[in-house]
TIRODO-664753 format. One record per residue (C-alpha): z negated, x negated, y; residue in three letters. Coordinates in steps of 0.25 Angstrom, whole numbers, padded with zeros to 4 digits, always signed. Layout:
ZXYAla/...
This chain:
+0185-0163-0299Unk/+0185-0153-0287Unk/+0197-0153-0277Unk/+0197-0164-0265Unk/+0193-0158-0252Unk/+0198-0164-0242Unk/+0190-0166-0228Unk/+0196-0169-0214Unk/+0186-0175-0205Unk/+0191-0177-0190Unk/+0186-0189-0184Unk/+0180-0180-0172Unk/+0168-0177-0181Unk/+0163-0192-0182Unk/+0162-0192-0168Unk/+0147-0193-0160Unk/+0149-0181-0152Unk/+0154-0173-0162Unk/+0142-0175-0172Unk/+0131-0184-0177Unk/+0140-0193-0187Unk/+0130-0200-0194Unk/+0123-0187-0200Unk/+0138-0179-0201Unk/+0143-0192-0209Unk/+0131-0190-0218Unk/+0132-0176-0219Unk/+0146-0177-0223Unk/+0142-0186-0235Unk/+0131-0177-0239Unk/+0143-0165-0239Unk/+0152-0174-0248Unk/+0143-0177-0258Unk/+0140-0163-0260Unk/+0154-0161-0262Unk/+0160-0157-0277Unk/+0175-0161-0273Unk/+0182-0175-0267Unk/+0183-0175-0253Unk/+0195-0181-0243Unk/+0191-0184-0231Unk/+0200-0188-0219Unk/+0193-0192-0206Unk/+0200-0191-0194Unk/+0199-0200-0181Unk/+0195-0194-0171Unk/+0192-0198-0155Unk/+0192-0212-0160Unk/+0207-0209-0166Unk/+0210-0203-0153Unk/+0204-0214-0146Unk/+0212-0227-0150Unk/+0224-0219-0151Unk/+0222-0216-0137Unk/+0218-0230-0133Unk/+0233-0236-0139Unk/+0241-0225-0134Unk/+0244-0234-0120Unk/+0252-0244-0129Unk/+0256-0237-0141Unk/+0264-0224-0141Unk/+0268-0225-0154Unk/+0261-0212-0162Unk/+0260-0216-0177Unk/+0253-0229-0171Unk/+0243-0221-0164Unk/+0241-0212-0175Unk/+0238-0226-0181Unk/+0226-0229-0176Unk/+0221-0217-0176Unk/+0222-0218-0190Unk/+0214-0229-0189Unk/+0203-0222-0184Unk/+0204-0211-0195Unk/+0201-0223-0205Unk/+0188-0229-0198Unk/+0184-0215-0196Unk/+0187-0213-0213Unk/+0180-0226-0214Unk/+0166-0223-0209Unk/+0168-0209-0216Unk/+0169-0215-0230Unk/+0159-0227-0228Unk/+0149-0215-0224Unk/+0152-0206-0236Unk/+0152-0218-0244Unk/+0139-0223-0239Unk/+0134-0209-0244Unk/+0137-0213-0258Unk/+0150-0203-0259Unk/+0161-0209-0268Unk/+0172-0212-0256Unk/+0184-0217-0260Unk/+0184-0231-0253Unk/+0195-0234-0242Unk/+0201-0226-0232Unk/+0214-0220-0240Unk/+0225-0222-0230Unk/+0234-0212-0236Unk/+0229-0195-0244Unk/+0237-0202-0257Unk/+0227-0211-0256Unk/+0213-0202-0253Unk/+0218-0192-0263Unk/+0217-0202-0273Unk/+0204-0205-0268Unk/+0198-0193-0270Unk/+0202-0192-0285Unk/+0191-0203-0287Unk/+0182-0201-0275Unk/+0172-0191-0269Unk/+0179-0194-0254Unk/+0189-0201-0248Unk/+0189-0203-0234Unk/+0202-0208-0225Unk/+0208-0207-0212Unk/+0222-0206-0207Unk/+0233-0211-0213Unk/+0246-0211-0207Unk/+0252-0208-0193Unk/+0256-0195-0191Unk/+0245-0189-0199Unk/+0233-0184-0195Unk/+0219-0184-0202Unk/+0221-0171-0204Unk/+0233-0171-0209Unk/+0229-0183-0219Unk/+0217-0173-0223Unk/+0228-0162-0227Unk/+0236-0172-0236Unk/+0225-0178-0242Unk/+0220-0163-0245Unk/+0235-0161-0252Unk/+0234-0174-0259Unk/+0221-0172-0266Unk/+0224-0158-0269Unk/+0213-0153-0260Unk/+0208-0138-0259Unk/+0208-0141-0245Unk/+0207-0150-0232Unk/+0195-0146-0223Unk/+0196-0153-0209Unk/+0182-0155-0200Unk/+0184-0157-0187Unk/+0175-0155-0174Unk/+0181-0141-0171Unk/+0177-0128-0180Unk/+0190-0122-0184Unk/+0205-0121-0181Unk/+0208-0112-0168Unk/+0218-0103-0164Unk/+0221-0114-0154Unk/+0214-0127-0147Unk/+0201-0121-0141Unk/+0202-0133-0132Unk/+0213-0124-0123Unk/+0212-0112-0127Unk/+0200-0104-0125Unk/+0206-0092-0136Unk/+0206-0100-0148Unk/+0198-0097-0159Unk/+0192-0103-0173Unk/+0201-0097-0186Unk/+0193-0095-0197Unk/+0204-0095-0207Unk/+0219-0097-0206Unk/+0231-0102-0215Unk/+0239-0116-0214Unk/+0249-0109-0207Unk/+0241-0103-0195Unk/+0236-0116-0194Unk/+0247-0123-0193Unk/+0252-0112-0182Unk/+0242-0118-0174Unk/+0243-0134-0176Unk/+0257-0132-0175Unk/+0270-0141-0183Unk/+0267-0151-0191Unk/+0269-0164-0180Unk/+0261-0175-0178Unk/+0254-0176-0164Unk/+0250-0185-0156Unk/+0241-0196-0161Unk/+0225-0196-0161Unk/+0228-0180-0158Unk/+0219-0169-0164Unk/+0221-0153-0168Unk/+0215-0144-0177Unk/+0223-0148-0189Unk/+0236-0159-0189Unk/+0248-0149-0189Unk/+0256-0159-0201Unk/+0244-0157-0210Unk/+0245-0142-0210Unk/+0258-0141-0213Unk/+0253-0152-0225Unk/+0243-0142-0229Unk/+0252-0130-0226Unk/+0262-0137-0237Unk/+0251-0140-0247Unk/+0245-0127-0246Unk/+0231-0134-0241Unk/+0219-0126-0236Unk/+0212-0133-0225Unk/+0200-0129-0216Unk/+0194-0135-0201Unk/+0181-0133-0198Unk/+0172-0142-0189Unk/+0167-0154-0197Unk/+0155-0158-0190Unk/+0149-0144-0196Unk/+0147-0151-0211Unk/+0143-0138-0217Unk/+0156-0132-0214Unk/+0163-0146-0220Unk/+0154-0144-0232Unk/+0157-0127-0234Unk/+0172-0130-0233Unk/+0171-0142-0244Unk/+0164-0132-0251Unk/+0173-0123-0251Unk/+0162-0113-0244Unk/+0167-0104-0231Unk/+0166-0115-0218Unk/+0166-0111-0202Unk/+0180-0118-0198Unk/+0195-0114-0202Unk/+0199-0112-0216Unk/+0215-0115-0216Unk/+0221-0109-0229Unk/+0235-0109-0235Unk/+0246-0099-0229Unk/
């Protein structure tokens, strides 16, 4: 059997304005069935994370209870993305793993396993990279709604650029330590799981998901239009 790929899908891309989900659901499964190796996929929350955790911050300060719920959004997030895959006839490992030991295992007898979060302090990204290392994965690709990693937030300043190619360290260069931020928070790439995939040695790449020919040229292994992040 080939080598588990794992997938990081942010919960930005299964929003209305970002694209037409019913045909980019349906697209997805078409680009998994085609694929030759087990796939991990981790979904991420999104607005709606951000959004109830903004709705309890008046009465709850406490962060690893924030970080709770929006775990919780993670999970219907995963929920909806597996029932799809599974309504296209893939064979998806059934439940939402709530740990990687768990979804590795998955994978040895499943085309896909999808989950969310799993426990405070540890971002969907970061989940993606250590499910990458658990399952022994050639890599951890994360989609997203932007096109690469920049030299710095575009948002503020008007001098960043897209990077083609970097290494793990020049990454982490520009996520900074390894420290949990605030909850419901977003960034390229969540600063403890590169140092995760700087100490496994794991290759990862961002590119923008709603494109699903570049998720499917990075699956395959082909050149894609986003940020190929290797070991050094």
């Amino acid at each position: 059997m080939a080598s588990p790929l794992v997938l990081a899908l942010g919960g930005s891309l299964l929003r209305p304005e970002e694209s037409e989900r019913h045909a980019w659901l349906s697209s997805l499964a078409d680009l998994l069935s085609a694929c030759n190796a087990p796939i991990g996929i981790v979904v991420g929350g999104g607005a709606p994370a951000r959004e109830a955790i903004e709705l309890a911050k008046p009465v709850l300060d406490d962060v690893a209870a924030l970080d709770e719920i929006g775990i919780a959004a993670t999970r219907l997030n995963a929920a909806i993305v597996a029932q799809i895959l599974q309504g296209a006839n893939l064979d998806v490992c059934r439940g939402i793993p709530s740990d990687v030991a768990s979804a590795a295992r998955g994978l040895e007898a499943h085309q896909v396993v999808v989950m969310g979060g799993t426990r405070p302090g540890h971002t969907t990204d970061n989940v993606a990279i250590r499910l990458a290392i658990e399952a022994k994965a050639t890599r951890c690709l994360i989609a997203t709604n932007v096109s690469h990693v920049y030299s710095a937030d575009p948002r503020l300043d008007s001098d960043a650029h897209p990077i083609e190619s970097m290494t793990l360290s020049e990454l982490q260069e520009i996520v900074g330590p390894p420290v949990h931020g605030k909850a419901g928070g977003s960034g390229v790439i969540d600063p403890i799981g590169v140092q995760a995939a700087i100490d496994n040695n794991l290759p990862l790449a961002v590119l923008d998901g709603r494109d699903l020919g570049r998720i499917a040229d990075a699956l395959a292994g082909k050149p894609f239009t986003g940020t190929r992040i290797e070991v050094g």
